[in-house]
LOBANU-646442 format. One record per residue: residue in three letters; y, z, x of N, C-alpha, C in turn. Coordinates in pm, whole numbers, m for minus. Last residue first. Layout:
LOBANU-646442
<node r="ALA" n_yy="Y" n_zz="Z" n_xx="X" ca_yy="Y" ca_zz="Z" ca_xx="X" c_yy="Y" c_zz="Z" c_xx="X"/>
...
This chain:
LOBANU-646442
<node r="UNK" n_yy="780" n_zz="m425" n_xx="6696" ca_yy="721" ca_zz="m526" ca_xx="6618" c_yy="803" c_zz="m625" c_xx="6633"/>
<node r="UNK" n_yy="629" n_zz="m209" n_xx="6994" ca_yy="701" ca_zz="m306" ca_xx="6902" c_yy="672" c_zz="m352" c_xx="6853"/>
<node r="UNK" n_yy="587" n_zz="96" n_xx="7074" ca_yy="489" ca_zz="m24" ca_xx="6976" c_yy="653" c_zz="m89" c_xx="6939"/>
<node r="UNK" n_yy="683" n_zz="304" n_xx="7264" ca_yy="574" ca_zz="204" ca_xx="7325" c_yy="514" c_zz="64" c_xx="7244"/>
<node r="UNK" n_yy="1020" n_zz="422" n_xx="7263" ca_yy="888" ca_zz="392" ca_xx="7206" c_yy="810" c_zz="277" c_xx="7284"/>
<node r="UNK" n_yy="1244" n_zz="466" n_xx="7415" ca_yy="1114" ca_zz="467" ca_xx="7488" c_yy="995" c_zz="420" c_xx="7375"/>
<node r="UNK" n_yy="1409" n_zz="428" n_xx="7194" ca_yy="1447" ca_zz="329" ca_xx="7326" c_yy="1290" c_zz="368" c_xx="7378"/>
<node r="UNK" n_yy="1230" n_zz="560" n_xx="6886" ca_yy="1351" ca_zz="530" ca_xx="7013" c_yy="1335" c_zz="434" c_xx="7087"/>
<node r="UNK" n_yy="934" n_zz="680" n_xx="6894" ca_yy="1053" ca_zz="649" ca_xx="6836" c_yy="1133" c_zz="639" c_xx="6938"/>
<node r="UNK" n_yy="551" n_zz="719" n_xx="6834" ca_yy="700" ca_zz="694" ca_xx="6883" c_yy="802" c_zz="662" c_xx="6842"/>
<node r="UNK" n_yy="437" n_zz="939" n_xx="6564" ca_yy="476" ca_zz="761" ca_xx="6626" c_yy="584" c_zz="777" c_xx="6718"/>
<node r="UNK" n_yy="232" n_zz="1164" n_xx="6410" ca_yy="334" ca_zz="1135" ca_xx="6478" c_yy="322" c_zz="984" c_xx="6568"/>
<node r="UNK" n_yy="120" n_zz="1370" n_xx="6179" ca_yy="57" ca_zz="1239" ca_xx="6227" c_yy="236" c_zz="1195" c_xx="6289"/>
<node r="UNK" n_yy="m103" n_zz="1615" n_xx="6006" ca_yy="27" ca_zz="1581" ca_xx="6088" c_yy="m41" c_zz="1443" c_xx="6196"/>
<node r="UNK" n_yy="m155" n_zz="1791" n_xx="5705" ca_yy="m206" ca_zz="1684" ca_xx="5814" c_yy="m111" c_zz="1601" c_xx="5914"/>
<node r="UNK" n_yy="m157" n_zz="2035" n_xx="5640" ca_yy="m302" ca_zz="1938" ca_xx="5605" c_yy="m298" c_zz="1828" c_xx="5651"/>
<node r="UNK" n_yy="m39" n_zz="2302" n_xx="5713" ca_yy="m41" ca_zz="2198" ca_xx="5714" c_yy="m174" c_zz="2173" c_xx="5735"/>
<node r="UNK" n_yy="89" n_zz="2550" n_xx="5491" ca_yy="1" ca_zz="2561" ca_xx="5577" c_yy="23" c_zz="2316" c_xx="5581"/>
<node r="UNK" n_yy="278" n_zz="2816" n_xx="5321" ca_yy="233" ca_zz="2715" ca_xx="5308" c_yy="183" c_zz="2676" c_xx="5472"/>
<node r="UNK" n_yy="102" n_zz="3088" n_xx="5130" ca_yy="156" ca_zz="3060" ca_xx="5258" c_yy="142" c_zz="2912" c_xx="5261"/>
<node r="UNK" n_yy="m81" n_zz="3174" n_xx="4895" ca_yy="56" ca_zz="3181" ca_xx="4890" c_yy="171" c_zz="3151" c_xx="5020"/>
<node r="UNK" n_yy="m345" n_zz="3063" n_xx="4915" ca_yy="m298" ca_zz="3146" ca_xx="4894" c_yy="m147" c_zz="3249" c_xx="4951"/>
<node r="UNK" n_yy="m170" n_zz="2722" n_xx="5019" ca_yy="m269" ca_zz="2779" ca_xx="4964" c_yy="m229" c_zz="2919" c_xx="5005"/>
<node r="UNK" n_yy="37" n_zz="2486" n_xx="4991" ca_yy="89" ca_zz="2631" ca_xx="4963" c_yy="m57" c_zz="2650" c_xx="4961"/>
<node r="UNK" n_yy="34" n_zz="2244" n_xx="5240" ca_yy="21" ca_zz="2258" ca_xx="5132" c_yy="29" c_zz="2451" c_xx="5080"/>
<node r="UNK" n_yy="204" n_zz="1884" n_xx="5402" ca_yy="208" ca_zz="2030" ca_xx="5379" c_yy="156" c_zz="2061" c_xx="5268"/>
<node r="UNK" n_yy="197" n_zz="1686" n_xx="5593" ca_yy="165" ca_zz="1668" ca_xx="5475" c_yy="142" c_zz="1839" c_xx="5486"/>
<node r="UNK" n_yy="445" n_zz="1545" n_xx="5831" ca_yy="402" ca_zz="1667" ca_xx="5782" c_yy="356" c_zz="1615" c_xx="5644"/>
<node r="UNK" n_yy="528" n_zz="1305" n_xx="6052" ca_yy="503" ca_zz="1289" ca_xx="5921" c_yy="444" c_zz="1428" c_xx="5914"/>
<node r="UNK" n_yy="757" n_zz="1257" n_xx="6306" ca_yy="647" ca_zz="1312" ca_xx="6258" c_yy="674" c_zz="1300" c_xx="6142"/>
<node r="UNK" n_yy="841" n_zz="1073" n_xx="6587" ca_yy="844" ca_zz="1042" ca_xx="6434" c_yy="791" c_zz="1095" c_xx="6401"/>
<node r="UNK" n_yy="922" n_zz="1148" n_xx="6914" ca_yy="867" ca_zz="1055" ca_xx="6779" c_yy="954" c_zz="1106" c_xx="6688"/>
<node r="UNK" n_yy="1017" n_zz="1084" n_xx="7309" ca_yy="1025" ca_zz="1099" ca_xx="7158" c_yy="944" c_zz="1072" c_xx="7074"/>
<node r="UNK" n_yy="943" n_zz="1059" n_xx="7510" ca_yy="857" ca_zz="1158" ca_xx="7419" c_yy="878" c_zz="1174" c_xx="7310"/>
<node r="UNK" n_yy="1080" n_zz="859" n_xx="7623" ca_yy="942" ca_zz="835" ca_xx="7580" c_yy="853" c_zz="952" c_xx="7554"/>
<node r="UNK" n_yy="1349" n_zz="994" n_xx="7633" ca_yy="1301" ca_zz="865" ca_xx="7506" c_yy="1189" c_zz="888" c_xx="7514"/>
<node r="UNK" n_yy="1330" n_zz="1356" n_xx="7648" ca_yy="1327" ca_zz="1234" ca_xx="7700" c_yy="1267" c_zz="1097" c_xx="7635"/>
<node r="UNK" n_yy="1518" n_zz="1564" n_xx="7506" ca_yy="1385" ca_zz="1473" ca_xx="7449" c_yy="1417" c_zz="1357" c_xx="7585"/>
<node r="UNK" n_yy="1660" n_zz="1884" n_xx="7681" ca_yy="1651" ca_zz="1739" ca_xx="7584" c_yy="1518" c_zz="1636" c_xx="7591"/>
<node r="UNK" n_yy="1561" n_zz="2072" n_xx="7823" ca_yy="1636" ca_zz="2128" ca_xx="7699" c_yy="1614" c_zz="1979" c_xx="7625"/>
<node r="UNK" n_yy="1336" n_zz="2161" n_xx="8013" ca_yy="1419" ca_zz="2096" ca_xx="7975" c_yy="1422" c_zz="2134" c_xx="7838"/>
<node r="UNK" n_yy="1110" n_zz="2370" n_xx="8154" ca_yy="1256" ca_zz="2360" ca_xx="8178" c_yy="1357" c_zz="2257" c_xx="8138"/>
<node r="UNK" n_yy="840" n_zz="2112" n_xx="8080" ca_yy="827" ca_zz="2250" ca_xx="8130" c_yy="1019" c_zz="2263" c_xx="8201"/>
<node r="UNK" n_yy="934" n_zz="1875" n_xx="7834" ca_yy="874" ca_zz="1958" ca_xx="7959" c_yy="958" c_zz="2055" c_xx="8047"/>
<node r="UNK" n_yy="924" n_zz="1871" n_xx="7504" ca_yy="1016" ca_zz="1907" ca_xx="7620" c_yy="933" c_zz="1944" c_xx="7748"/>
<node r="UNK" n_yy="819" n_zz="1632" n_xx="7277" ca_yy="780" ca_zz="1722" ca_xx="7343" c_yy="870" c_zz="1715" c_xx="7461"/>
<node r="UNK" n_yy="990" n_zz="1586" n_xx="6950" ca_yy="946" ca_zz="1502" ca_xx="7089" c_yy="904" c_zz="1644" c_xx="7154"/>
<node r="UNK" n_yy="1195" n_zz="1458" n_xx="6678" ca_yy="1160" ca_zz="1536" ca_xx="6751" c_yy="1123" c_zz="1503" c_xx="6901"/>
<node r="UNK" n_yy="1229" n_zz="1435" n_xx="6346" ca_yy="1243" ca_zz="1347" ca_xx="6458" c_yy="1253" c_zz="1471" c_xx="6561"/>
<node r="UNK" n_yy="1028" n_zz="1469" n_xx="6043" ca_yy="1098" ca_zz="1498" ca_xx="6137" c_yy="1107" c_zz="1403" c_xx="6251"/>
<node r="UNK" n_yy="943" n_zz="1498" n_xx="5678" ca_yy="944" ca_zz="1402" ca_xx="5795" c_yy="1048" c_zz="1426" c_xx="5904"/>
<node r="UNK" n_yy="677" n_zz="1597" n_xx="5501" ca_yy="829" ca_zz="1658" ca_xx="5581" c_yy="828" c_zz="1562" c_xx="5712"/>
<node r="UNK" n_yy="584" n_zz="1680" n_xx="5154" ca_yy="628" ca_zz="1632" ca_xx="5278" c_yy="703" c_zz="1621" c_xx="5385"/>
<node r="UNK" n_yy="442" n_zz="1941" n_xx="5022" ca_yy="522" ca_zz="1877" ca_xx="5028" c_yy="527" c_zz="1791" c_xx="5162"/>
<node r="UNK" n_yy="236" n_zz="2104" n_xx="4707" ca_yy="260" ca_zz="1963" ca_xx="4811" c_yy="420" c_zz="1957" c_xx="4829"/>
<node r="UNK" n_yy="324" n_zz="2318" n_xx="4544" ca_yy="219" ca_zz="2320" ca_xx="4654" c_yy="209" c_zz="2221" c_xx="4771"/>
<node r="UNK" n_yy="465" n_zz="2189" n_xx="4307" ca_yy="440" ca_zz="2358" ca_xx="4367" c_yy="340" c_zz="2396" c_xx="4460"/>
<node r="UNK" n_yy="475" n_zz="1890" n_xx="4425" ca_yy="418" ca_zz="1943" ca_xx="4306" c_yy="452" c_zz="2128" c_xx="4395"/>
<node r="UNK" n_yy="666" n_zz="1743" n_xx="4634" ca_yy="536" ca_zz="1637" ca_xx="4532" c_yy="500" c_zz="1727" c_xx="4437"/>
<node r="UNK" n_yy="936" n_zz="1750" n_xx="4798" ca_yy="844" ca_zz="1857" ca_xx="4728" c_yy="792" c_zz="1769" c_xx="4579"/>
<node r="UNK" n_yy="1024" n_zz="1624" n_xx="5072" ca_yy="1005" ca_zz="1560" ca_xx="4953" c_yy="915" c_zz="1684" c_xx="4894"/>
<node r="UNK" n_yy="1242" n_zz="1600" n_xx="5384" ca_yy="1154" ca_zz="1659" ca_xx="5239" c_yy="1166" c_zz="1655" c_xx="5129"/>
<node r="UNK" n_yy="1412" n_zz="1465" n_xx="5622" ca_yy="1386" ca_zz="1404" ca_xx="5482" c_yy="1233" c_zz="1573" c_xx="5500"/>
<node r="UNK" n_yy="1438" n_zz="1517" n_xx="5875" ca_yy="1534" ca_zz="1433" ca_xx="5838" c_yy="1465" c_zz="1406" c_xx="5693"/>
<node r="UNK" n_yy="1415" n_zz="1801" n_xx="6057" ca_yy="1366" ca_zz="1750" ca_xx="5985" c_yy="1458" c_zz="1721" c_xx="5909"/>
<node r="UNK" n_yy="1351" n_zz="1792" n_xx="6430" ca_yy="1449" ca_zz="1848" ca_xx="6332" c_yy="1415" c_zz="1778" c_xx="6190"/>
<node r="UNK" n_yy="1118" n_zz="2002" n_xx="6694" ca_yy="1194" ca_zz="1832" ca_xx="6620" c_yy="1290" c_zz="1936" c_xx="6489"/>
<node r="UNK" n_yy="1012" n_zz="2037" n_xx="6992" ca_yy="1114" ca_zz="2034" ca_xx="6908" c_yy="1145" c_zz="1902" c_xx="6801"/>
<node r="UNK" n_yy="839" n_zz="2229" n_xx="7192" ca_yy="782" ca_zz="2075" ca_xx="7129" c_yy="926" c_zz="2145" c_xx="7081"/>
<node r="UNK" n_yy="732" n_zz="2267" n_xx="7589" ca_yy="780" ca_zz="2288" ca_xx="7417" c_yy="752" c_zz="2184" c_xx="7351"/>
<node r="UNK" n_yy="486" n_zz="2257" n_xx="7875" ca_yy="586" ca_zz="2242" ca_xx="7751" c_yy="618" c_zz="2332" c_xx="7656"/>
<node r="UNK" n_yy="298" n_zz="2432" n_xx="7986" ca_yy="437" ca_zz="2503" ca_xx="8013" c_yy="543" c_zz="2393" c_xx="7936"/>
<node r="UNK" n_yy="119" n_zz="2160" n_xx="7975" ca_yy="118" ca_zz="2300" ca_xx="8021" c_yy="266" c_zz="2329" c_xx="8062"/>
<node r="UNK" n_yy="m24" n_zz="1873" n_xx="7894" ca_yy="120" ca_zz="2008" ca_xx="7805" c_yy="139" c_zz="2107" c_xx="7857"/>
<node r="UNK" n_yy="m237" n_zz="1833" n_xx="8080" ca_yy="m54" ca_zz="1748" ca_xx="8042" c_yy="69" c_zz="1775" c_xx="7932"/>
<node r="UNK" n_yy="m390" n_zz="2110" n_xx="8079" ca_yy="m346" ca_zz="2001" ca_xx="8183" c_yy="m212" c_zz="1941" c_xx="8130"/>
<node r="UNK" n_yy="m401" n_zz="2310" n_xx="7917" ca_yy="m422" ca_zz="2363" ca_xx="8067" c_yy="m393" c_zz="2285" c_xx="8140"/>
<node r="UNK" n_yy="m325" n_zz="2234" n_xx="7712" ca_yy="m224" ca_zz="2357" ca_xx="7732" c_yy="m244" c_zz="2375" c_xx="7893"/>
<node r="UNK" n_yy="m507" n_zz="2000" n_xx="7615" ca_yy="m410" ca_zz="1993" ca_xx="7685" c_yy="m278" c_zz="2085" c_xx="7713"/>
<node r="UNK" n_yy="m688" n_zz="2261" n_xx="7582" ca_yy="m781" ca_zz="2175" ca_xx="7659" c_yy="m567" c_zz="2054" c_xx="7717"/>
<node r="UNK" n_yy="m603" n_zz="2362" n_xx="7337" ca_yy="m668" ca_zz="2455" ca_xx="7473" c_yy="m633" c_zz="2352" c_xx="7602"/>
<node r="UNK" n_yy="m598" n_zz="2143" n_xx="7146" ca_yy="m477" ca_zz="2182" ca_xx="7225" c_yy="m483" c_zz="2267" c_xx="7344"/>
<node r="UNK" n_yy="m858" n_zz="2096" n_xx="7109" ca_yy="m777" ca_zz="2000" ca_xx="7216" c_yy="m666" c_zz="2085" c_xx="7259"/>
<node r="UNK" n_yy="m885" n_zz="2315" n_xx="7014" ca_yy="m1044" ca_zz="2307" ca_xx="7155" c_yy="m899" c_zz="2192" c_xx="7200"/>
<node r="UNK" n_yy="m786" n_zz="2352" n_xx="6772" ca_yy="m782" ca_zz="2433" ca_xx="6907" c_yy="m830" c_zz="2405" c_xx="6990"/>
<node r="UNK" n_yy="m889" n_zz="2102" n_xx="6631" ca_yy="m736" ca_zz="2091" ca_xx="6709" c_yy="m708" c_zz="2212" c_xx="6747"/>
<node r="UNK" n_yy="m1157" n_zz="2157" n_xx="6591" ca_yy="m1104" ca_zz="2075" ca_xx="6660" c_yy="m984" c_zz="2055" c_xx="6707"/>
<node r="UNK" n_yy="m1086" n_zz="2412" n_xx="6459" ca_yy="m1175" ca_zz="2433" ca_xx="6588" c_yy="m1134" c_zz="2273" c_xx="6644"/>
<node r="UNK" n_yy="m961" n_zz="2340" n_xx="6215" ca_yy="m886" ca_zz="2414" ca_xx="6358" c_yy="m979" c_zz="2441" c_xx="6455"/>
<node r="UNK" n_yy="m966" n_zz="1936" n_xx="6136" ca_yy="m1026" ca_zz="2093" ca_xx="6135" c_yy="m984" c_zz="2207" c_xx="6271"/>
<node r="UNK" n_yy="m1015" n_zz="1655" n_xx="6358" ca_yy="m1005" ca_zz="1707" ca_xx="6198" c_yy="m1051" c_zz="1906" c_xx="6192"/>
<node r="UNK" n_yy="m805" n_zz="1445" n_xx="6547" ca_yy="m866" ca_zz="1582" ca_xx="6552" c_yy="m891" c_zz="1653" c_xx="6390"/>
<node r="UNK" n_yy="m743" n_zz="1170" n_xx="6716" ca_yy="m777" ca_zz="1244" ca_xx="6580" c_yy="m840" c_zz="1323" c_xx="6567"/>
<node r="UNK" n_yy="m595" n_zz="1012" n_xx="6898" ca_yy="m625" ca_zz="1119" ca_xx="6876" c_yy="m664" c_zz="1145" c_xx="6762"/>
<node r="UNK" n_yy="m512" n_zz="742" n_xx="7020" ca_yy="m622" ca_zz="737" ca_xx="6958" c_yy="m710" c_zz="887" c_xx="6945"/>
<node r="UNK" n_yy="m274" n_zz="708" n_xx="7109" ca_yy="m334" ca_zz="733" ca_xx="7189" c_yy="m470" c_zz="802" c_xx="7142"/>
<node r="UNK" n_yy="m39" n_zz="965" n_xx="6895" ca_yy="m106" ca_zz="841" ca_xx="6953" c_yy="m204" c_zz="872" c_xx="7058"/>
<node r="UNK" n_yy="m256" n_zz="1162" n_xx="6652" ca_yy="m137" ca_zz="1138" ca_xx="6730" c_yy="m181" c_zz="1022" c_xx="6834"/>
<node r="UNK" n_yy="m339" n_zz="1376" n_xx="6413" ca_yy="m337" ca_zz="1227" ca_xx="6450" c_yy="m219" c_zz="1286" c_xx="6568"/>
<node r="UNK" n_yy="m518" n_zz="1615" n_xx="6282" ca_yy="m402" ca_zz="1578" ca_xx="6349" c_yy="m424" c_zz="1475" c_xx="6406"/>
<node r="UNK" n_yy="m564" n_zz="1812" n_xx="5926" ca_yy="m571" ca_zz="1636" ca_xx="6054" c_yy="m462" c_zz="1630" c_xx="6119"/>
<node r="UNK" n_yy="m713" n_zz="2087" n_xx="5804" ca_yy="m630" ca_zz="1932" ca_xx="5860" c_yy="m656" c_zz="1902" c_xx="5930"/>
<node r="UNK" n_yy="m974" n_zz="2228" n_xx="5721" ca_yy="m969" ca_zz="2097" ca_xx="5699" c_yy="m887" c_zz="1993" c_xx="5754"/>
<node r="UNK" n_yy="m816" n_zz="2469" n_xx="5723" ca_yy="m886" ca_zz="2460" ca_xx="5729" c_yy="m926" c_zz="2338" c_xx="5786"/>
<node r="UNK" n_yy="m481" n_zz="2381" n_xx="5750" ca_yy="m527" ca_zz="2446" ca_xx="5683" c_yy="m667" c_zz="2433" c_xx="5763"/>
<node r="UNK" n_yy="m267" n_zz="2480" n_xx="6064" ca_yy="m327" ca_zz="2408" ca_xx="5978" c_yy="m447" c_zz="2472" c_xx="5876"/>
<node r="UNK" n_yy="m187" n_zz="2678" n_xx="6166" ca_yy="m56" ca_zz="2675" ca_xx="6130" c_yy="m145" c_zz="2581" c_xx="6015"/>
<node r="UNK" n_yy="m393" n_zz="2766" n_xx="6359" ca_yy="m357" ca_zz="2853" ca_xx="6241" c_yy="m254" c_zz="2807" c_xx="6150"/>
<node r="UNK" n_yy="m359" n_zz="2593" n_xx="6604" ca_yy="m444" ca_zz="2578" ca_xx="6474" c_yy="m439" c_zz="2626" c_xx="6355"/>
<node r="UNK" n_yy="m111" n_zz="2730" n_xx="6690" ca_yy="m122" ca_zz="2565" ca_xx="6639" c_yy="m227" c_zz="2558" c_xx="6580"/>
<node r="UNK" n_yy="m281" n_zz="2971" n_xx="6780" ca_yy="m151" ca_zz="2968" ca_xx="6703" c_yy="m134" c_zz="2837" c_xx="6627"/>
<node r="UNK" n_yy="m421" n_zz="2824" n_xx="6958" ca_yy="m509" ca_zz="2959" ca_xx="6853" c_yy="m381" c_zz="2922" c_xx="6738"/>
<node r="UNK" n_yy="m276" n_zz="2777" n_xx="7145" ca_yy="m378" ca_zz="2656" ca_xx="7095" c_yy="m432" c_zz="2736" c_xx="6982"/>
<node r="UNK" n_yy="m15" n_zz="2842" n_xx="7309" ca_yy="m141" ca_zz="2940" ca_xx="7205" c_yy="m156" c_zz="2780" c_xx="7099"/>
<node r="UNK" n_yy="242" n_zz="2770" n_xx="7400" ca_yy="121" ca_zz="2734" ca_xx="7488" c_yy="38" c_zz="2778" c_xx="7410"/>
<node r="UNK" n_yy="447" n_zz="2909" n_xx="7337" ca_yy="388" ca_zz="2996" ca_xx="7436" c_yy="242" c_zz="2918" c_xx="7441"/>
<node r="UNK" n_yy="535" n_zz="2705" n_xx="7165" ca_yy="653" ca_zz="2797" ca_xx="7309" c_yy="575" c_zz="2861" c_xx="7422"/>
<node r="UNK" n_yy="335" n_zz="2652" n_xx="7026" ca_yy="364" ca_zz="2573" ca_xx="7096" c_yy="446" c_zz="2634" c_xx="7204"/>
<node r="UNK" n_yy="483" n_zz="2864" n_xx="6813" ca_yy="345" ca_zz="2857" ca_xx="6888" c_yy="304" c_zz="2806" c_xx="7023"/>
<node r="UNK" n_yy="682" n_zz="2743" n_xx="6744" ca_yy="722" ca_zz="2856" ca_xx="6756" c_yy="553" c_zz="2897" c_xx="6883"/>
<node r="UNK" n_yy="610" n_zz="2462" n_xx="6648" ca_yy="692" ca_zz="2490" ca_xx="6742" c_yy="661" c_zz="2652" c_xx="6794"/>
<node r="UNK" n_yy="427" n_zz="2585" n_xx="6427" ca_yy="403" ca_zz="2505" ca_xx="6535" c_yy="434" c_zz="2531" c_xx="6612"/>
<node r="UNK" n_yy="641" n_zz="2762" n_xx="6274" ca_yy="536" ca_zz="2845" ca_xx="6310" c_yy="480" c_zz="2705" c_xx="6441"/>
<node r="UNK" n_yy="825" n_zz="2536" n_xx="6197" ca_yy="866" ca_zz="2660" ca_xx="6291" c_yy="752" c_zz="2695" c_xx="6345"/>
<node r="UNK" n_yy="652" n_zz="2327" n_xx="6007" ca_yy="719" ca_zz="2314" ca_xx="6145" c_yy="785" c_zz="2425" c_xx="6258"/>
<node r="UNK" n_yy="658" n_zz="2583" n_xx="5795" ca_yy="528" ca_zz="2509" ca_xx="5898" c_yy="576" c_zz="2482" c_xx="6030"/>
<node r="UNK" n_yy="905" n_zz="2633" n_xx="5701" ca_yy="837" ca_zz="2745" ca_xx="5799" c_yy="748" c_zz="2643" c_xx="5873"/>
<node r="UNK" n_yy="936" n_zz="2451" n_xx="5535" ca_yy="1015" ca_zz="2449" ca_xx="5677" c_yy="971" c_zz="2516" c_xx="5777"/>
<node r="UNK" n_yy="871" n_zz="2565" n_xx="5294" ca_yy="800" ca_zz="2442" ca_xx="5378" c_yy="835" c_zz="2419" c_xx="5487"/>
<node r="UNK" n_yy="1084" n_zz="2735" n_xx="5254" ca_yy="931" ca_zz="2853" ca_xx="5295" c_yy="858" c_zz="2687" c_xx="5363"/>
<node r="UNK" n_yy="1308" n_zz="2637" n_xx="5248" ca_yy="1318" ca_zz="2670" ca_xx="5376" c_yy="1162" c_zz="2716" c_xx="5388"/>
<node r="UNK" n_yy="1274" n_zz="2497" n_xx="4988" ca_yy="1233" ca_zz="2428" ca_xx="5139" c_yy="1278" c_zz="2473" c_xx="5225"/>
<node r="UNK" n_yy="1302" n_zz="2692" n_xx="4856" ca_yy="1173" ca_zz="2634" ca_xx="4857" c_yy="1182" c_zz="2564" c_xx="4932"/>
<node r="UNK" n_yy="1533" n_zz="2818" n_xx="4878" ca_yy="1444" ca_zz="2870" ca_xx="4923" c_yy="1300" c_zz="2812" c_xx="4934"/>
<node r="UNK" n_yy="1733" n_zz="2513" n_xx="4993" ca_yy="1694" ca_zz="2607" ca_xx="4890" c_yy="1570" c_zz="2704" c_xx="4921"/>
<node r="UNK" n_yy="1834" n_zz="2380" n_xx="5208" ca_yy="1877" ca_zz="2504" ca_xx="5195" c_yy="1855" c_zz="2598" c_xx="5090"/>
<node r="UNK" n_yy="1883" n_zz="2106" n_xx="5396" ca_yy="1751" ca_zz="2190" ca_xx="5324" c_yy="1743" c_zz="2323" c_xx="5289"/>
<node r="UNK" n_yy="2057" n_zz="2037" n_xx="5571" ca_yy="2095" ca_zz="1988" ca_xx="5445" c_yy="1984" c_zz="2060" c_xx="5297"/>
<node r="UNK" n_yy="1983" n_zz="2218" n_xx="5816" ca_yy="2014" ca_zz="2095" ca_xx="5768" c_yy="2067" c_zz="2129" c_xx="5625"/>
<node r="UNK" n_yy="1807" n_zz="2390" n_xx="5923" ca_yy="1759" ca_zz="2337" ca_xx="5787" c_yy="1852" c_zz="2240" c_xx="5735"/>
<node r="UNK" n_yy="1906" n_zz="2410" n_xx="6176" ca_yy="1782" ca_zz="2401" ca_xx="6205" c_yy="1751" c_zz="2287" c_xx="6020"/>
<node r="UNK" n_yy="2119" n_zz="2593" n_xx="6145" ca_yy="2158" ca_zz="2453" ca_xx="6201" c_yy="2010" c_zz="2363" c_xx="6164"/>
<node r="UNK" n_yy="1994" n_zz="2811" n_xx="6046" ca_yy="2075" ca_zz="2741" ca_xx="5965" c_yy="2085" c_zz="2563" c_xx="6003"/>
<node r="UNK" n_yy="1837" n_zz="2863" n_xx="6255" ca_yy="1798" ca_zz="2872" ca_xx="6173" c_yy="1890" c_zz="2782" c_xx="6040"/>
<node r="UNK" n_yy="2128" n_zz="2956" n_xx="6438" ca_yy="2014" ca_zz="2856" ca_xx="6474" c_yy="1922" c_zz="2811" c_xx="6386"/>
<node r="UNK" n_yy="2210" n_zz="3130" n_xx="6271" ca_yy="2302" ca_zz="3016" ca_xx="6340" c_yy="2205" c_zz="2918" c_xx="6325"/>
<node r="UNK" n_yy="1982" n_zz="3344" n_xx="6269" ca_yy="2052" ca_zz="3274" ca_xx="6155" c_yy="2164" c_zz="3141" c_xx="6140"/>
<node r="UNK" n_yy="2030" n_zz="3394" n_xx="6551" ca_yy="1899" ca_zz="3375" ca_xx="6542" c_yy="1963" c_zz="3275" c_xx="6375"/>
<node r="UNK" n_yy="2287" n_zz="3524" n_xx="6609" ca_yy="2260" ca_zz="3411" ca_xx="6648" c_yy="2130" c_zz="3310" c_xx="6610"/>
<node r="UNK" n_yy="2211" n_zz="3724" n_xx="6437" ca_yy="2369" ca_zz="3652" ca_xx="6397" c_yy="2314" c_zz="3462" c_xx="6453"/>
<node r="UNK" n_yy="2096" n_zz="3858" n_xx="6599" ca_yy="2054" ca_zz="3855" ca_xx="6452" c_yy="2164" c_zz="3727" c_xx="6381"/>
<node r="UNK" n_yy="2214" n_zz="3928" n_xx="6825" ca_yy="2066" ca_zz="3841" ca_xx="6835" c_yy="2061" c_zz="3815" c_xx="6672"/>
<node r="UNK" n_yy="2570" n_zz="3909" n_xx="6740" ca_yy="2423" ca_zz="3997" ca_xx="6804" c_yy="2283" c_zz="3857" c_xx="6786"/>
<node r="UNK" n_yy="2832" n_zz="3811" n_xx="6951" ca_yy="2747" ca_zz="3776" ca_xx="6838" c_yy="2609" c_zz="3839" c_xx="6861"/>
């Protein structure tokens, strides 16, 4: 099977049930992250957001705008993300208008040589996605634990 064959496997497996062209171009977001994230580029993960987004995450993160969520991600590429991945798969999109959409994935960060989510990395991401000049871009990502490791019970 050539690299091209396999790459479309994976890509396929990847969209699920999400197979129209308009939610594979919202789908991109989550790739370009991930895809970024592979190599650790805090430059890359900012670019993926618009101007203006928000990244939440636990542990009382909130980062508004890509100088703020490059300076963190820099900043945990060199200490408690270094030589991670990130992976998630997306269990629901909702397209709100020709520009808004939502995208809710289950996922988790892989450390450095693993292939599977360990529970307590697992989450829950919420994607608020938006099309500006003609690329769609995220405006605001906000993730919860999930699973057997989650940390919040109710």
């Amino acid at each position: 099977m050539s690299t091209t064959t396999a790459q479309k496997n994976s890509l396929d497996a990847y969209y699920g049930p999400f197979t129209s062209d308009l939610e594979k171009e919202v789908l991109s977001v989550p790739l370009r992250l991930v895809g970024a994230w592979s190599h650790n580029d805090a430059d890359g993960v900012a670019d993926v957001f618009t101007e203006d987004g928000i990244l939440i995450l636990p542990g009382d993160v909130y980062k508004k705008g890509r100088d703020e969520i490059r300076s963190f991600m820099a900043a945990a590429y060199a200490g408690p993300f270094k030589g991670t991945g990130v992976t998630g798969n997306p269990v629901d999109l909702r397209i709100v208008s020709d520009d808004v959409a939502l995208i809710r994935t289950h996922g988790g960060i892989l450390p450095a040589g693993q292939a599977e989510i360990a529970p307590e990395l697992a989450v829950r991401s919420t994607w608020v996605t938006v099309k500006k000049d003609g690329q769609w871009q995220l405006a605001g990502y906000q993730n919860s634990p999930r699973g057997d490791g989650a940390t919040l019970r109710w």
